[in-house]
DRENDO-1510 file (C-alpha; in Angstrom, 1 decimal, always signed):
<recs>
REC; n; res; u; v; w
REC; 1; UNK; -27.6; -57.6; -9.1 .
REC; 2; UNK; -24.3; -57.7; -10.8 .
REC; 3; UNK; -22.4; -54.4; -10.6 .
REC; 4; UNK; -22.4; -54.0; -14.7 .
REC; 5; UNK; -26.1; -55.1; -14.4 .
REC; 6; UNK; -29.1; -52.7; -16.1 .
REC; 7; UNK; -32.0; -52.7; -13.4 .
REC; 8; UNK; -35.2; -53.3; -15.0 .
REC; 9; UNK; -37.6; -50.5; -15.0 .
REC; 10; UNK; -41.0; -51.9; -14.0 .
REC; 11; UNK; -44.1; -51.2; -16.4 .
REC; 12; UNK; -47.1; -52.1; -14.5 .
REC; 13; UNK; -50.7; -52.0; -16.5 .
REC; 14; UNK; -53.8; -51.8; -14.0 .
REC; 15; UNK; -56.6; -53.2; -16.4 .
REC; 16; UNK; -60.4; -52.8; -16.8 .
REC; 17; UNK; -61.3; -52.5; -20.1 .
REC; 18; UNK; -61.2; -53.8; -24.2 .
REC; 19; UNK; -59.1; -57.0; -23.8 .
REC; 20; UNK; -57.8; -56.8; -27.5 .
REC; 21; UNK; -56.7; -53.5; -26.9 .
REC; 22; UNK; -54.5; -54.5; -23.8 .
REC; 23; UNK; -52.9; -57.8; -25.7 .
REC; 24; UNK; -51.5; -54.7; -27.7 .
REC; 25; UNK; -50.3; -52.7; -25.1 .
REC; 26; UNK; -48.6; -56.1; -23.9 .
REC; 27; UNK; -46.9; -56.5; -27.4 .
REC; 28; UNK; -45.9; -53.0; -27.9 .
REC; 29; UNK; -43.4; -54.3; -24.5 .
REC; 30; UNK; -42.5; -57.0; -26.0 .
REC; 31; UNK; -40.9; -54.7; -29.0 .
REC; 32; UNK; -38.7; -53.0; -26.6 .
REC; 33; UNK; -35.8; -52.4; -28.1 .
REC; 34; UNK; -34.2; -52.3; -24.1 .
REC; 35; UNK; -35.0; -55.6; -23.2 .
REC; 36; UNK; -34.4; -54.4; -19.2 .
REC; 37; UNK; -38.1; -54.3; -17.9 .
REC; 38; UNK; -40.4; -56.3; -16.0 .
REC; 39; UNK; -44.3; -55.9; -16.6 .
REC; 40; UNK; -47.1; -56.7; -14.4 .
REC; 41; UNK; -50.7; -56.5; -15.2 .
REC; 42; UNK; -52.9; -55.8; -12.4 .
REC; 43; UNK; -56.6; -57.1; -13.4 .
REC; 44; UNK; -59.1; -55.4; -11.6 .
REC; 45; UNK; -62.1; -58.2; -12.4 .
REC; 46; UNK; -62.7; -57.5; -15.7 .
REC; 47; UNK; -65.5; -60.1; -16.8 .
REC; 48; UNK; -63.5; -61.6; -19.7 .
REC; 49; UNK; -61.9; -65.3; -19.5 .
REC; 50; UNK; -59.6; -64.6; -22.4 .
REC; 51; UNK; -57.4; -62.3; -20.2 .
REC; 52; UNK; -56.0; -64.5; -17.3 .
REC; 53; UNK; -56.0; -67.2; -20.6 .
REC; 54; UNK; -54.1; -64.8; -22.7 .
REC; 55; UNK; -51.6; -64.3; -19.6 .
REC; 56; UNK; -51.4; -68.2; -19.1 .
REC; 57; UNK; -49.8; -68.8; -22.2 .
REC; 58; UNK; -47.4; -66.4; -21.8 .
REC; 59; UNK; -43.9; -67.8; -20.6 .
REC; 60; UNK; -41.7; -65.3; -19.8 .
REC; 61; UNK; -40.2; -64.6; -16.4 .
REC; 62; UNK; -40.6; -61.1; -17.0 .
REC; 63; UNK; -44.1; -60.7; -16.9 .
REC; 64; UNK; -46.3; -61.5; -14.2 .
REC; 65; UNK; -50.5; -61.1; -14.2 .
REC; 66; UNK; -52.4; -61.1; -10.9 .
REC; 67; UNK; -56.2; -61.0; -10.7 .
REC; 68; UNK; -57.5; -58.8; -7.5 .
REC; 69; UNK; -59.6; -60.4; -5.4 .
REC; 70; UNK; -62.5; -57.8; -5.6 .
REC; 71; UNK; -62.8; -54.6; -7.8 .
REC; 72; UNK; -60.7; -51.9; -6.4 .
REC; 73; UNK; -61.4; -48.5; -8.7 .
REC; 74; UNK; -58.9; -46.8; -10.6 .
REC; 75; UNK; -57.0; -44.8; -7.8 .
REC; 76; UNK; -56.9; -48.0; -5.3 .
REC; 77; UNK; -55.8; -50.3; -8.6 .
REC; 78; UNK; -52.9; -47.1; -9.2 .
REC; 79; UNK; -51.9; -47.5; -5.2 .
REC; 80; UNK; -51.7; -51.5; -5.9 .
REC; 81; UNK; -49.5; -50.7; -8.9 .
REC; 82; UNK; -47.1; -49.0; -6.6 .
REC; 83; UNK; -47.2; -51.1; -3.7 .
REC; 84; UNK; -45.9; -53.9; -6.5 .
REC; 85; UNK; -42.8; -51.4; -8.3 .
REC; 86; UNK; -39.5; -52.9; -7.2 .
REC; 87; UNK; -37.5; -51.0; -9.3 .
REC; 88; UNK; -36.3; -47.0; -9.0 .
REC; 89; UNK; -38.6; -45.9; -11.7 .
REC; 90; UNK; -41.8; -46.9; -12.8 .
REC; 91; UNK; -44.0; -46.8; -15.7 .
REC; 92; UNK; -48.0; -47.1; -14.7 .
REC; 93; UNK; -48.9; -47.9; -18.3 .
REC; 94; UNK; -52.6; -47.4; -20.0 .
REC; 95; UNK; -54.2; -50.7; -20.6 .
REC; 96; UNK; -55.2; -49.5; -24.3 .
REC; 97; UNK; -51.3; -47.3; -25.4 .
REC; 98; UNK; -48.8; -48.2; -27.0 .
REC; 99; UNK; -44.9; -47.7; -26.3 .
REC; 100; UNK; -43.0; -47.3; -29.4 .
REC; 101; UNK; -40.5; -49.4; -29.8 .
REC; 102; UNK; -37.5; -47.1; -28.5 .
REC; 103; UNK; -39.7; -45.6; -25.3 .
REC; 104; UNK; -37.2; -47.6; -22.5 .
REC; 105; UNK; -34.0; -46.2; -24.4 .
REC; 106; UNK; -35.5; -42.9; -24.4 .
REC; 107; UNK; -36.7; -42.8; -20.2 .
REC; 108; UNK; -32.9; -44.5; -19.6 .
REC; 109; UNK; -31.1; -41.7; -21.7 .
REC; 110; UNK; -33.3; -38.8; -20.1 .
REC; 111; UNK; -32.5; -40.5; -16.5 .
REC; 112; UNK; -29.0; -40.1; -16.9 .
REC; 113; UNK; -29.3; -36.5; -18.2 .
REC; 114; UNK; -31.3; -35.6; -15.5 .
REC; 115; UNK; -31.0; -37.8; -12.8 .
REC; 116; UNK; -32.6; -36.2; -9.7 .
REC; 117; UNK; -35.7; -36.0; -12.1 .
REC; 118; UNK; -39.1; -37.2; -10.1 .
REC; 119; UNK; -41.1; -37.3; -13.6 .
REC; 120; UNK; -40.2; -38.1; -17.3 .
REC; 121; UNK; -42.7; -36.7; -20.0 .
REC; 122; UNK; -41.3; -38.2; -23.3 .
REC; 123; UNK; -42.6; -36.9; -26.9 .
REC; 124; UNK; -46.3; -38.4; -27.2 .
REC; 125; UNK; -48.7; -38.8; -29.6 .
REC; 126; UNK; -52.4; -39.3; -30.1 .
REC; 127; UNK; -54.7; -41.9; -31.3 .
REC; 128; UNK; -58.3; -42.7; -31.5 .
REC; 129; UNK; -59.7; -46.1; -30.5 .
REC; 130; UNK; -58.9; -47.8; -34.2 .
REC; 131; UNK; -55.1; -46.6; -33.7 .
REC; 132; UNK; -55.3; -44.0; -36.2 .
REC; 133; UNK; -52.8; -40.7; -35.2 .
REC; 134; UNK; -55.1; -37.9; -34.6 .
REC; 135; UNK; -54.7; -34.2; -33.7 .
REC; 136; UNK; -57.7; -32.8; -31.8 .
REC; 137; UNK; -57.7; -29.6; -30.4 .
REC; 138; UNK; -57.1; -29.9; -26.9 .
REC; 139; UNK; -53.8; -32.0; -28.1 .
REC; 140; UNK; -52.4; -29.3; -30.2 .
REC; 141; UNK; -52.8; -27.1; -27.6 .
REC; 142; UNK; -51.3; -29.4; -25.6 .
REC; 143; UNK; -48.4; -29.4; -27.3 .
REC; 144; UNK; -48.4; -26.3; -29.3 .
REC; 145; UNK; -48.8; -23.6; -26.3 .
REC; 146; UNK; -48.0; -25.6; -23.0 .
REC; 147; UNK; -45.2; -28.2; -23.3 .
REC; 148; UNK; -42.2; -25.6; -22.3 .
REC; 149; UNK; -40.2; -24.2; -24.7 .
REC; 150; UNK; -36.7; -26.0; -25.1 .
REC; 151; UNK; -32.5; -24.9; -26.3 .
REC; 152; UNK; -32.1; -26.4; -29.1 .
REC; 153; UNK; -33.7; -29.4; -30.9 .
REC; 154; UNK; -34.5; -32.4; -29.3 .
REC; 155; UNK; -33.1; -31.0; -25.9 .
REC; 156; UNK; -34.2; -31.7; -22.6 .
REC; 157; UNK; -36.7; -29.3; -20.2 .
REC; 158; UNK; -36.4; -29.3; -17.1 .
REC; 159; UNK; -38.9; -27.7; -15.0 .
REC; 160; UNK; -38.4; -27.3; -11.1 .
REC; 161; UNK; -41.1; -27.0; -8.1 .
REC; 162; UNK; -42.3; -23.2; -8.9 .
REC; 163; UNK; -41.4; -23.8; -12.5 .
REC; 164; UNK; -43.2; -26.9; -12.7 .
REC; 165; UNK; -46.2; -26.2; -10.6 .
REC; 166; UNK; -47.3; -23.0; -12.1 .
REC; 167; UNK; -46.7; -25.0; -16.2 .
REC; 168; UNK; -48.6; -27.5; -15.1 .
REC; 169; UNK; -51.6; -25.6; -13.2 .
REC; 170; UNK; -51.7; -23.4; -16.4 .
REC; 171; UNK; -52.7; -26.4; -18.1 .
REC; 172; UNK; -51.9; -30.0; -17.6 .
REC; 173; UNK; -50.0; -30.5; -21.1 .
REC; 174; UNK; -48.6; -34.2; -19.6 .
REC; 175; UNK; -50.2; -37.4; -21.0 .
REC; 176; UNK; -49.9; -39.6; -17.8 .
REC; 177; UNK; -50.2; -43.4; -19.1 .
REC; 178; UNK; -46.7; -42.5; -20.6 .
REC; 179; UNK; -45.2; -40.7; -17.5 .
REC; 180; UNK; -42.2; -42.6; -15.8 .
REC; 181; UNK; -41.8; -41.5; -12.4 .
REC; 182; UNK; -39.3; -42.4; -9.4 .
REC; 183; UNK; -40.7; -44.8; -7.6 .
REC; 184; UNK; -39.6; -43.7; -4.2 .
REC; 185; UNK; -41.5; -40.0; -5.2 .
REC; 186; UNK; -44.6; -42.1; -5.5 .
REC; 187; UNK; -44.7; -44.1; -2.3 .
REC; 188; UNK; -43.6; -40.7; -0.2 .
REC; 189; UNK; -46.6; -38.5; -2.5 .
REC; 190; UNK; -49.8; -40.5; -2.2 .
REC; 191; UNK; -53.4; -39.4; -3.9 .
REC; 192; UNK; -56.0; -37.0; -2.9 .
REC; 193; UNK; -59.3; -38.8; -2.2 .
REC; 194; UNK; -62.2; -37.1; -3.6 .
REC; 195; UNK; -60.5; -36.3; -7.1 .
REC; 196; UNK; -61.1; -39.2; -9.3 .
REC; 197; UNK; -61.3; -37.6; -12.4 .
REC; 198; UNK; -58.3; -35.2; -12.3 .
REC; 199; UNK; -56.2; -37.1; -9.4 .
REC; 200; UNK; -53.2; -37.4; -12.1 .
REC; 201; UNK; -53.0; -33.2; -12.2 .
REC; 202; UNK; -53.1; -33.3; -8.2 .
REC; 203; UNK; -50.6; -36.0; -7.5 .
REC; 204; UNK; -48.2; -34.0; -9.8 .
REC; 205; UNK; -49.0; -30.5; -8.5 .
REC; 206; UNK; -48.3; -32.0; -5.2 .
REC; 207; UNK; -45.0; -33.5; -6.4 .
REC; 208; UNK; -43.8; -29.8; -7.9 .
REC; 209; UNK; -45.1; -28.5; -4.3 .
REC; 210; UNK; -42.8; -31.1; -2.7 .
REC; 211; UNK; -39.7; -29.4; -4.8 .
REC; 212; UNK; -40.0; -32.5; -7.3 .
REC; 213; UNK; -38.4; -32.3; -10.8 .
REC; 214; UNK; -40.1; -32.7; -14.1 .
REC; 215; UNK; -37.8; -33.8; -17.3 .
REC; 216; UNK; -39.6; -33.6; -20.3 .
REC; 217; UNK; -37.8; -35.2; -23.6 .
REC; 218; UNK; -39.4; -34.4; -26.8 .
REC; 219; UNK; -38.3; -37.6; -28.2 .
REC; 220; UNK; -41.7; -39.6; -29.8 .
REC; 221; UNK; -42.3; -42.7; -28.0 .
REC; 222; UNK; -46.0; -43.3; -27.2 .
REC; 223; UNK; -49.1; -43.3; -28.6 .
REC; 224; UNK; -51.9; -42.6; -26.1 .
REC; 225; UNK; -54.9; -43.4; -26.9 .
REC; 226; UNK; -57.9; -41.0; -26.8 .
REC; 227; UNK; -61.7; -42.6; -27.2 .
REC; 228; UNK; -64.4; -40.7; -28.7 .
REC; 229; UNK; -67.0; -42.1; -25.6 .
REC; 230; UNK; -64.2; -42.2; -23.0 .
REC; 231; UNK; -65.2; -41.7; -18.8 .
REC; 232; UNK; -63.7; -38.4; -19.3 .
REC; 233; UNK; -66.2; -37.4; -22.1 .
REC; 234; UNK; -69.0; -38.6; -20.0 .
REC; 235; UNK; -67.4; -36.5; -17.0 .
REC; 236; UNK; -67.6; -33.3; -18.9 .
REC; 237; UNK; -71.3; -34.3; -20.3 .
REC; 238; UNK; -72.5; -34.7; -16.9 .
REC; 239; UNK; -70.7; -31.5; -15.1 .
REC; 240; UNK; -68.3; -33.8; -12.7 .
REC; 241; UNK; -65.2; -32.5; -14.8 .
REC; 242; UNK; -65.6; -28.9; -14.6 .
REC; 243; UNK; -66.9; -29.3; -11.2 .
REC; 244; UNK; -64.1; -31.2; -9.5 .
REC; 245; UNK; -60.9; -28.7; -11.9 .
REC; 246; UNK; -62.1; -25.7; -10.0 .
REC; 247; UNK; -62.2; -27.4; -6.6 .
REC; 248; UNK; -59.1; -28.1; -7.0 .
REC; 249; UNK; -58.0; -25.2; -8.9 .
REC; 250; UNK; -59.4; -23.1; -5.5 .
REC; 251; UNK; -57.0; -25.7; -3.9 .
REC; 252; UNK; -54.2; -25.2; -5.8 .
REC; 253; UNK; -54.3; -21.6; -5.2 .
REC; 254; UNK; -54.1; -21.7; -1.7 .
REC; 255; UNK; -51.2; -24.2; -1.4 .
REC; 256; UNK; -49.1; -21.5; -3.7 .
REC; 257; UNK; -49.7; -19.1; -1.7 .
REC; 258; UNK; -49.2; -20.1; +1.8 .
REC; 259; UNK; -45.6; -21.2; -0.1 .
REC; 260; UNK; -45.4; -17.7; -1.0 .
REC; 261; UNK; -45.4; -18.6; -5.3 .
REC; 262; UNK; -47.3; -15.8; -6.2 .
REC; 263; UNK; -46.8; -16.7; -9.8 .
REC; 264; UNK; -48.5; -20.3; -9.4 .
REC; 265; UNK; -51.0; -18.9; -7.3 .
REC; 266; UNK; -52.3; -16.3; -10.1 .
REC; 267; UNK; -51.9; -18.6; -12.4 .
REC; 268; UNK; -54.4; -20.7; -10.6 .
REC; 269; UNK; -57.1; -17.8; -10.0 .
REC; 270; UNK; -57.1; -16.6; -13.4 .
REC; 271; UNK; -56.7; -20.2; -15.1 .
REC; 272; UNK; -56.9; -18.9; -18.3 .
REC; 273; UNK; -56.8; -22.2; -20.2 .
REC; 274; UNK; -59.2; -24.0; -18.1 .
REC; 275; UNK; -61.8; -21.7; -18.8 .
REC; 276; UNK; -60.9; -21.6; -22.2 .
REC; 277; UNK; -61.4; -25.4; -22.4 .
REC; 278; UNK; -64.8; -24.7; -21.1 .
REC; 279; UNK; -65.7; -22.2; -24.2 .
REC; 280; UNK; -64.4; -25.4; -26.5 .
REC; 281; UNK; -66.6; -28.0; -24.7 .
REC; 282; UNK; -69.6; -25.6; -24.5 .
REC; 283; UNK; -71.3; -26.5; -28.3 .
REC; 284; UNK; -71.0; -30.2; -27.2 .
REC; 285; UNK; -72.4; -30.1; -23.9 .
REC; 286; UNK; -75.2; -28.4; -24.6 .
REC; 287; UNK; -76.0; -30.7; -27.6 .
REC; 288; UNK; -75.6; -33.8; -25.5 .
REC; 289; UNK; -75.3; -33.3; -21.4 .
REC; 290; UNK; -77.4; -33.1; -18.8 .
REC; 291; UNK; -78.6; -29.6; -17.7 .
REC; 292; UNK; -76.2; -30.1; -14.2 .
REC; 293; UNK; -73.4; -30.8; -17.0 .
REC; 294; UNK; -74.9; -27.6; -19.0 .
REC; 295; UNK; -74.6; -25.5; -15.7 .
REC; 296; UNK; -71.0; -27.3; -14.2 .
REC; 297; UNK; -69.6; -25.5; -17.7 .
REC; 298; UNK; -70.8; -22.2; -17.8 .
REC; 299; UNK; -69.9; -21.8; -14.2 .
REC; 300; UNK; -66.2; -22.8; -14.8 .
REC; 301; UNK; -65.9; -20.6; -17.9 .
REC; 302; UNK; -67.6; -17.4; -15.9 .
REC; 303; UNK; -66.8; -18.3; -12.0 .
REC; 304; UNK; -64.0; -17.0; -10.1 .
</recs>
């Protein structure tokens, strides 16, 4: 690469899902304004012939689509994702979100302000599964009460292993479709097995416990999209949510503390927010779950 060269950042998209929906996500990188990127779309057998068609007519050197050769799940389709990055950071994009038009410009300018940073948040927004920008609770809280506070508008935070850890264990105010991370962090900082459902909060509690580095820029520059029937509902409906955030709260607490971060260790026992998430899901789980869902939430809200 030529010394005056930009190296692309790679954006790759594991897909199962609405095709339509990822054809959007596709075009929203075509609008980048930095035209320094290189996509891959990792199909994980979805039944649909339009997708390797789509991909087919598609000639640009930047983009490449591979098919697996059986199903792999979400966290071996994430691991495939990284095993494919080439470039220093990397962007492991939702298949149904949309990056605004300025979201490379934004990661770029927030990698040379801080450029030891491990994660990049950037200013994210929410929509429902017709694209419409909504606000439900849990995102204004979200934003509201956990995103750290900042100096000044527009600046950078920069939150460091203690710092970071105990934000994020307070309560996971990161959206992660729209996370860029180093690429070298990922590859050293692997998954936990046996935490599908909140395996994003543990691979970046794991990161802070490494001493990584998270830069969050308040610049808006996604739109992630939040369905009304999405796995995750279904996880709370059924108890697996609640069941599988205090295992790994309990986990949580005992990594702070044999590191000696008291603060991220209380944090952790109390988790204030978490059980307050609980109260807020109650109504709906007992109109619609299953009595093991009914039970998985009143324990998180009362359990220590």
């Amino acid at each position: 690469m030529a010394a005056d060269a930009v190296e692309p950042i790679d954006i790759i998209v594991p897909f199962w899902g609405d095709p339509q929906l990822l054809f959007d996500t596709v075009e929203s990188v075509f609008a980048q304004t930095d035209p320094s990127w290189r996509l891959t779309v990792i199909d994980d057998c979805y039944p649909d012939g339009s997708v390797p068609a789509h991909f087919a007519a598609i000639v640009d050197p930047r983009v490449t689509y591979v098919r697996n050769e059986h199903n792999l799940g979400i966290t071996e389709n994430y691991r495939e994702a990284i095993r494919r990055a080439e470039s220093e950071h990397l962007v492991i994009l939702g298949c149904d979100d949309l990056l605004h038009p300025t979201y490379l410009e934004v990661i770029r300018s927030t990698v040379r302000a801080v450029p030891d940073a491990d994660v990049i948040q950037p200013g994210a927004q929410v929509i429902d599964e017709h694209g419409t920008v909504v606000r439900p609770l849990v995102d204004r809280v979200k934003t509201g009460l956990l995103a750290p506070r900042r100096r000044g508008d527009g600046a950078i935070a920069v939150l460091r292993g203690e710092a970071m850890a105990t934000s994020l264990i307070r309560g996971d105010w990161l959206y992660w479709p729209s996370l860029a991370f180093r690429t070298e962090t990922l590859r050293r900082i692997d998954f936990r097995e046996g935490l599908p459902i909140i395996q994003d909060l543990a691979l970046l509690m794991d990161i802070a416990f490494d001493g990584g580095v998270l830069a969050y820029n308040p610049k808006l520059v996604f739109s992630y999209r939040r369905h009304g029937a999405s796995a995750s509902q279904k996880t709370l409906l059924d108890g697996r949510r609640f069941r599988d955030e205090r295992a790994y709260y309990r986990t949580a607490r005992e990594l702070a503390a044999a590191k000696g971060w008291s603060r991220t260790a209380n944090t952790a026992r109390v988790r204030v927010m978490s059980r307050l998430h609980g109260l807020a899901e109650l109504p709906g789980v007992i109109r619609h779950g299953t009595s093991a869902g009914i039970q998985s939430t009143v324990a998180h809200i009362f359990a220590l």
